[in-house]
C-alpha positions in Angstrom: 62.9 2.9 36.0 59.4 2.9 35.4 57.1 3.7 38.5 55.8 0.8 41.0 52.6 1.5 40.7 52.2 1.5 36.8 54.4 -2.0 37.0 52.4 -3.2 39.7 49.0 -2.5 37.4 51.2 -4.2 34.1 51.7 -6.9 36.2 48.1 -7.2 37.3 46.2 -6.8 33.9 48.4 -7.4 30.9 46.0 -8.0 28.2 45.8 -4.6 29.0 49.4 -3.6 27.0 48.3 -6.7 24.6 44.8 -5.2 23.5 46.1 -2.3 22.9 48.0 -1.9 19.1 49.6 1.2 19.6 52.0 0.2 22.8 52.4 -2.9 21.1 54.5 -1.4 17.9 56.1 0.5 20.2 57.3 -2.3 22.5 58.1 -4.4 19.3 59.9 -1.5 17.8 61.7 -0.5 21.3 63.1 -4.1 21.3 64.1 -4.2 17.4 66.2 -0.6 18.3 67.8 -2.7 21.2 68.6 -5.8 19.3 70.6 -3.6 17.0 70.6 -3.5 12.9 72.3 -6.6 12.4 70.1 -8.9 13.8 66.6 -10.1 11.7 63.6 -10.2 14.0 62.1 -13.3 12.4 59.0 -13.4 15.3 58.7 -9.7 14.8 58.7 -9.7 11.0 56.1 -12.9 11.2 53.8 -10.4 13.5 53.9 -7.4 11.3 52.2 -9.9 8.3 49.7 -11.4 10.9 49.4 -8.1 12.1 48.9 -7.1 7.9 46.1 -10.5 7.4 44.1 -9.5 10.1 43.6 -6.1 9.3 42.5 -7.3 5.8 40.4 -9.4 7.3 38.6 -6.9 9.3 38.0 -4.6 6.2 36.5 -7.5 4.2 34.2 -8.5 7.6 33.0 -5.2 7.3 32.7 -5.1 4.0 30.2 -8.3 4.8 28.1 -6.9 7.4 27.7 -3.5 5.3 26.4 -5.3 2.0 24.3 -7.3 4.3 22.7 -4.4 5.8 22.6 -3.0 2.8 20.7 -5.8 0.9 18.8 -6.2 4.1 17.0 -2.6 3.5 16.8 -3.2 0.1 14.6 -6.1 0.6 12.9 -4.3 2.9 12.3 -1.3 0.6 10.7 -3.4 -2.1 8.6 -5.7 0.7 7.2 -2.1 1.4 6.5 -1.3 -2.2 5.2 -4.2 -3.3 2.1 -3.9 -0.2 1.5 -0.5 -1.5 1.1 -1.9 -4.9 -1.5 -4.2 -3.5 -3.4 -1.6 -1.6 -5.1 -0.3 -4.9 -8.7 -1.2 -5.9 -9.1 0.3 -9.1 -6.7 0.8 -11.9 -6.3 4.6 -11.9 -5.2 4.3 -8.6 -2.7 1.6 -9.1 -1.1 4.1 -11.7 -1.3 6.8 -9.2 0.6 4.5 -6.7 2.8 3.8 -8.8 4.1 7.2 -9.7 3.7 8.5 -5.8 4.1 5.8 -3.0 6.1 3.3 -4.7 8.2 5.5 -6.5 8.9 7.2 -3.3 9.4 4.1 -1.7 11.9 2.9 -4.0 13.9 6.3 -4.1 13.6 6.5 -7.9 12.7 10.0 -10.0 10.5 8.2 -12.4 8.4 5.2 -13.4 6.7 4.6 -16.3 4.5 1.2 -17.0 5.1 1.1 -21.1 2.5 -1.4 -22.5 1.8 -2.6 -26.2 -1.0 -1.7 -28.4 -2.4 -1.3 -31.2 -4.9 1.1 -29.6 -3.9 4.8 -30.8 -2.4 6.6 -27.5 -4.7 9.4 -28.1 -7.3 7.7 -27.0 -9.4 9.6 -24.1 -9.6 6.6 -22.1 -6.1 6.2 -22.0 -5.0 10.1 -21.8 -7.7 9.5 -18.5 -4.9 7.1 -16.7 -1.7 9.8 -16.5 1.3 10.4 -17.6 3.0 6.5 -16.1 0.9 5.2 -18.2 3.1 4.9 -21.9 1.3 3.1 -24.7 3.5 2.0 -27.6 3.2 0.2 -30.7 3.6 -3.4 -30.8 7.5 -4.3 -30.6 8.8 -1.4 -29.0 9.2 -3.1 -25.5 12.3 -5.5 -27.4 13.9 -2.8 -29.7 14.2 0.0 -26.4 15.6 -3.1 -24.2 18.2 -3.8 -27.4 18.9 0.0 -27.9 19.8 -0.7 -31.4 21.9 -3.5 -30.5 21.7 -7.5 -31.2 21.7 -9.0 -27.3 19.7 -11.4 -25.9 16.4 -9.9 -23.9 17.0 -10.6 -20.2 14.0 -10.3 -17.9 16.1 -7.0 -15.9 18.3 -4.5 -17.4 20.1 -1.6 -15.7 21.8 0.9 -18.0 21.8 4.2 -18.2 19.3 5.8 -20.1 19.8 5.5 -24.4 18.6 8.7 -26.9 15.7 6.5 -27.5 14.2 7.8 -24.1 13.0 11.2 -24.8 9.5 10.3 -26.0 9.2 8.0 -23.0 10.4 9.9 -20.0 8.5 13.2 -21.6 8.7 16.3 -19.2 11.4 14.1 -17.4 13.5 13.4 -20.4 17.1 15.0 -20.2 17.0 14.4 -16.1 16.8 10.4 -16.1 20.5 9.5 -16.6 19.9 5.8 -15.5 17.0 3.1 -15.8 16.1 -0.3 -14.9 14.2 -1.7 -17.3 11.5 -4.9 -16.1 10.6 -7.0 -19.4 6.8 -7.9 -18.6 4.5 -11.2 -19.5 1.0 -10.6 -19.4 0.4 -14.7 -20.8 -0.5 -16.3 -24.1 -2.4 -14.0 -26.7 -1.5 -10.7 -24.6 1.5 -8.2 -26.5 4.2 -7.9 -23.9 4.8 -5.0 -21.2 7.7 -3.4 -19.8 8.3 -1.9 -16.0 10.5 1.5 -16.1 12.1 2.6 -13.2 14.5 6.3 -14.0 16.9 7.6 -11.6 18.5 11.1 -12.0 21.6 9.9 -10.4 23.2 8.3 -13.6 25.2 5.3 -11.2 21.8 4.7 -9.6 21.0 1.8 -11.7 24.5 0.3 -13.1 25.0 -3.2 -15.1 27.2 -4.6 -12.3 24.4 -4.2 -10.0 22.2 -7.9 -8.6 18.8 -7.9 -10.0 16.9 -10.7 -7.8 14.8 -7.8 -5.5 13.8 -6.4 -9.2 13.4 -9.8 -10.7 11.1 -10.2 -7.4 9.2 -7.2 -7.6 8.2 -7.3 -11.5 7.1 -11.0 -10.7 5.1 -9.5 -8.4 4.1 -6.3 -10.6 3.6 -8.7 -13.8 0.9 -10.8 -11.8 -0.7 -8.2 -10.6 -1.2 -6.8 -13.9 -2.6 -9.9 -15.2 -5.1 -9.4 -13.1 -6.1 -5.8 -13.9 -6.4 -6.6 -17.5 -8.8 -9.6 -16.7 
């Protein structure tokens, strides 16, 4: 017989025996054992799939919240990037920003502003700027985005990184397994740009990924270039 004072408590506060999962499957199972194997438990079965929904449910509500959160300091990250971007007020020192704060910022191992010319690269006032400074010849911003392949150009692609990335990633190159790649308009009569951003971690920057906070922040990037080269 079970002791007065524990039925007395029972009796007092059940939701406390009802809260708790673990006493449950054993009361549940206690009374299938007593019922006996010929009888079907239809009540007990229906529990065990509400029991089965709910627990599904509760992975995919967390699931929620932790994508939330996790988009949440994203957005935050790049909100934080895109100020220090703004902080600059010459353009050697938006450069150096770029490849210290914000790259820091963003958590990437590498960023490299690649921008059209037909200005030799050996120029001294462009060896003057550093190394995330890239100057290329005119086209190369669509054939590295295409990798030697016919696909449309979209304003953001994440891939990891192609053979074609030696000459760009220089002193890096061999490290940076995946990139993010920000197609750039400086307006009418200006060659194009492109944004790199290199990660060592070669699942970093995937395909599968969402692209609005970097569809954001070279919106950002691209306007505020349009007004250094004014």
């Amino acid at each position: 017989m079970i002791e007065q004072d524990m039925r007395d408590r029972i009796i007092a506060e059940p939701e406390t025996i009802l809260e708790d999962q673990d006493v449950m499957r054993a009361l549940i199972a206690a009374n299938e054992r007593a019922m006996g194997a010929n009888i079907v438990d239809l009540r007990g079965i229906a529990m065990e799939r509400l029991e089965t929904r709910l627990d599904r449910l509760e992975d995919t509500h967390r699931s929620v919240i932790a994508a939330a959160y996790e988009n949440l300091a994203g957005t935050n990250q790049v909100h934080r990037a895109i100020l220090q971007m703004l902080d600059p007020l010459s353009f050697e020192e938006f450069l150096q920003s770029l490849g210290t704060d914000v790259m820091q910022t963003l958590r990437v191992d590498c960023v490299r502003l690649v921008l059209e010319s037909v200005q030799s690269a050996d120029e001294p006032a462009l060896r003057k700027l550093g190394e995330v400074l890239y100057v290329a010849e005119p086209g190369f911003v669509a054939d590295y985005i295409a990798g030697g392949r016919n696909v449309s150009q979209r304003a953001v692609t994440l891939r990891q990184v192609v053979p074609e990335s030696d000459a760009l990633y220089g002193e890096r190159a061999g490290w940076i397994r995946s990139e993010a790649l920000m197609r750039l308009d400086f307006g009418k009569g200006r060659l194009p740009g492109m944004l790199v951003m290199g990660a060592e971690d070669p699942h970093h920057f995937k395909p599968t990924q969402g692209t609005d906070l970097l569809a954001f922040f070279a919106g950002v990037f691209e306007r505020t270039m349009r007004r250094w080269l004014s």
